[in-house]
N, C-alpha and C positions, 0 to 999 in steps of 0.2 A: 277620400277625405284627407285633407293633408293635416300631418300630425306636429302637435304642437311638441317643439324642442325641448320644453323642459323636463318631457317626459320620454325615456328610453327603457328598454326590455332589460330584466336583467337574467339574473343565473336561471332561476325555477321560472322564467318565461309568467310571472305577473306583473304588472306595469307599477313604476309606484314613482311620485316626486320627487324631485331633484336626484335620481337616479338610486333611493335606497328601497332597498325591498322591504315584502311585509315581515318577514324572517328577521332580517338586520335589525329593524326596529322592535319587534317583541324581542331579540337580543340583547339590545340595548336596555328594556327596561327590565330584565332579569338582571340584568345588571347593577341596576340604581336598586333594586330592594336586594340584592346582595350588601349594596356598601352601607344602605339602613341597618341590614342584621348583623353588620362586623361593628358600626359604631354602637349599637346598642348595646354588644355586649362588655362596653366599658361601662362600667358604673361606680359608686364611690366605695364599695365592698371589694370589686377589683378592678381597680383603675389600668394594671397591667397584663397583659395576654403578650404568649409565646403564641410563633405562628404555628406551632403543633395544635396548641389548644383553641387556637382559632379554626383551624381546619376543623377538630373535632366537632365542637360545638356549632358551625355550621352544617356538616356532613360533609361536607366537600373536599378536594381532594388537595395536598400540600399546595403543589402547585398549582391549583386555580385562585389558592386561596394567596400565595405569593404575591401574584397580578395582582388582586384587589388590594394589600394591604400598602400592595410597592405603589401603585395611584397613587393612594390615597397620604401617603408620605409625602411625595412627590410635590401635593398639593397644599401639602401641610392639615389635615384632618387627621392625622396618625401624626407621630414621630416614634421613632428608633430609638431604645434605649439601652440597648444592650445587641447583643450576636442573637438575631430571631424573637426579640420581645417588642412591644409594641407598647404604648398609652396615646393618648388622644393627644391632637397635635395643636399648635398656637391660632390655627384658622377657627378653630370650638373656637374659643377664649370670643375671639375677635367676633364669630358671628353672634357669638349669647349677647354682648355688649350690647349689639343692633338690635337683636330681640328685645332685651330690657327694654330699649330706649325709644322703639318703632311697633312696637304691637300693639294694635288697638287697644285689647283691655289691659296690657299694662300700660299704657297711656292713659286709659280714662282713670285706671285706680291708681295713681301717683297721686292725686291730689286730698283723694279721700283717704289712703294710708298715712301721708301724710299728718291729717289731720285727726286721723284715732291714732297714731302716734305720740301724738301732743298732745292730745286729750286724754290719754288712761294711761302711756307708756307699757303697754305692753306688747310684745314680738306680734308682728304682724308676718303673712305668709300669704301670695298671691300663686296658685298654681294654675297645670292643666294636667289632662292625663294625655299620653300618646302610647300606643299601642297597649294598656296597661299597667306601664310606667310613671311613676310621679314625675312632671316638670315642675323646678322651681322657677317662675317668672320673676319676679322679684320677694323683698322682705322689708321688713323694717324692726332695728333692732330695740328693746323693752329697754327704760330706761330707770325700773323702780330697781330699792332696793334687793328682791327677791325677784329672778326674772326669768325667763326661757330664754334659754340660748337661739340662734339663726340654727345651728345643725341639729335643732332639734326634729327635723323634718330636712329629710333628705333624699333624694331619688333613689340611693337604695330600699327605702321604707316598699315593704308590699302595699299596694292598695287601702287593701282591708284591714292594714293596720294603724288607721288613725281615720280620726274624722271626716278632714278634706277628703281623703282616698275614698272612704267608703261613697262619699255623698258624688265623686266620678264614677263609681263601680253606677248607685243609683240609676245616673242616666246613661246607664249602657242599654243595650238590648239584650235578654236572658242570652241569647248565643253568643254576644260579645263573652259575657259572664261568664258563660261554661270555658270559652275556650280560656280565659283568662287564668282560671281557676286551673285547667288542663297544666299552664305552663309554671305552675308556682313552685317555688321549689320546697322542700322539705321542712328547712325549718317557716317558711311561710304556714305552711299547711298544718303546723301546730296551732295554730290561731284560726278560730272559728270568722266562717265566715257570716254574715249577717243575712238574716233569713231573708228571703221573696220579700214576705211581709212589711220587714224593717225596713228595706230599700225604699219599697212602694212608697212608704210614709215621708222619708228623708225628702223622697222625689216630688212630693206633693206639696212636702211645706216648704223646700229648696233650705232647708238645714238639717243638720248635722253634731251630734258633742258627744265627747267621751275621750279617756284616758289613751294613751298611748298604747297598744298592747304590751308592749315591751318594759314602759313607765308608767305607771300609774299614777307618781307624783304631779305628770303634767299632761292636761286639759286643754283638750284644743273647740273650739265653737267655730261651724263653718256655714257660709252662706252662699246660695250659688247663684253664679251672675250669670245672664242673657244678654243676649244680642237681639238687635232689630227682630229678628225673623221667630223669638223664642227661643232659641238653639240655648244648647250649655256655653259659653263663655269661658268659662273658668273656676273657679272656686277660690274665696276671700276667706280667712281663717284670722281667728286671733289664739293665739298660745298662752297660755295662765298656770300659775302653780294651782294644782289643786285645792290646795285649801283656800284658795282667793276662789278660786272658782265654785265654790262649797254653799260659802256664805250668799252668794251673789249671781245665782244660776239662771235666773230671769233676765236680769240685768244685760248679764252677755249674751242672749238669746238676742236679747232688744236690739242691742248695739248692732250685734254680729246682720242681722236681717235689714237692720236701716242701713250701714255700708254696702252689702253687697245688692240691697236693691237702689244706692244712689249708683253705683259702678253701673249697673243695667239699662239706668235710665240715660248715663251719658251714653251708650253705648247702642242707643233708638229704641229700648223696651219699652213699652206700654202696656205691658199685663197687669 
C-alpha cells in the first residue's frame, strides 16, 4: 500500500501528521497549561512575581520556569520590571479590550447595563468565573450621590466572598467545589463557606444577595444569565450601599432577576 507523504515515522516509531509525534504534542499542551498557571498567578493582591517565586509556586524548576516566563515576555503577556520580577505584560490589556468588546454575553449585556444604569445609577458588575477565579467582564460605574465603587469587586475577591461569587461556586459541581475550596488560601478560609443547602437554592432561583464579607456596608444582588443550551453565562450584579439595600430588598431582587433573565434571553434562553 503506498503511503501517503504527509505522514512519516518518527523517534518512538508512532506515526502521527505533519510529522509531530503523540509525545511532542501532549508536550506542547503541558505546556499551554503551564503558561495558564504562570498567568494566573498574577492577580490584583500581587500583581508582581520574582522568578524565584514563580518557580516555587508552580513547583517547577528555575529554569523551566525561565523558558515560560522568557516566551511569555517575548510575546508581551509578561513584562520585565526589574532583575528577575515579572507583572503581566501590554498583550492582557489589548486582549481584555477584545473580550469586553467581542464576548457574547458581554455583548448581549451592554445594552441592558446600560439601561439599569440610567435607570437606578447604581455600580453595575458583569462577571464569570474561570478556574475559581472572579473574571471581571465589564462594569458600569453608580452615579447617585452615595455609591459603590467599580473596585468594589475585584478578581482578587475569593468566590465565596460575595454574592456574584458565591452564585458561580452554585453552578459548580460538588468536586469543582471541594477542589476549589482545597486551593483557598488562608485568609479566604476565614470566611465560611455557604452550605450544600444554600448553593442548591441560589442554583435553583439563579440569584444571589448579601454583604461583602470583607464590607458589610456594601450589598451586592446577583442574577445568573444562560446561554441557548441552559449553561451558566455568567453572572449580572448590581452593587448598593447597604442601607439602600435595606429599605428596598424586594425591589433589587425584581430588578436584579428581570436583567439577567433579559441578558439570557438575548443570548437564545428560553427556560
Amino acid at each position: 500500500m503506498r503511503r501517503d507523504p504527509k505522514y512519516r515515522k518518527v523517534s518512538n516509531d508512532t506515526e502521527s501528521f505533519s510529522g509531530y509525534s503523540e509525545n511532542a504534542e501532549w508536550g506542547a499542551m503541558k505546556t499551554i497549561r503551564k503558561v495558564g498557571d504562570v498567568l494566573r498567578l498574577f492577580t490584583a493582591e500581587t500583581p508582581e512575581h520574582s522568578l524565584s517565586g514563580l518557580a516555587r509556586a508552580l513547583g517547577a524548576s528555575p529554569s523551566g520556569t525561565f523558558d515560560v516566563a522568557d516566551g511569555l515576555t517575548e510575546i508581551g503577556l509578561l513584562a520585565r520590571v526589574g532583575r528577575g520580577r515579572y507583572r503581566l505584560g501590554p498583550l492582557v490589556a489589548t486582549l481584555n479590550a477584545v473580550l469586553e468588546d467581542t464576548a457574547p454575553v458581554a455583548e448581549a449585556a451592554r445594552e441592558v447595563m446600560d439601561r439599569l444604569a440610567g435607570e437606578y445609577g447604581e455600580t453595575l458588575h458583569l462577571t464569570q468565573q474561570d478556574d475559581g477565579r472572579l473574571l471581571v467582564l465589564a462594569t458600569r460605574i453608580g452615579r447617585r450621590t452615595l455609591t459603590v465603587t467599580r473596585d468594589a469587586l475585584t478578581p482578587g475577591l475569593a468566590l465565596h466572598e460575595s454574592a456574584p461569587g458565591c452564585l458561580h461556586l452554585a453552578e459548580m459541581e460538588p468536586a469543582q467545589r471541594e477542589a476549589y475550596w482545597r486551593r483557598a488560601d488562608a485568609a479566604a478560609r476565614r470566611v465560611p463557606m455557604p452550605s450544600d443547602e444554600a448553593l442548591a437554592q441560589m442554583r435553583r432561583e439563579g440569584y444571589a444577595a448579601g454583604p461583602l464579607a470583607r464590607d458589610d456596608d456594601v450589598v451586592f444582588t446577583a442574577g445568573a444569565i444562560r446561554n441557548h443550551a441552559g449553561l451558566s453565562a455568567g453572572v449580572l450584579s448590581i452593587a448598593v450601599p447597604a442601607s439602600r439595600h435595606a429599605r428596598e430588598p424586594r425591589a433589587f431582587r425584581s430588578v436584579t432577576l428581570r436583567a439577567a433573565g433579559d441578558v439570557s434571553r438575548s443570548l437564545g434562553y428560553t427556560g
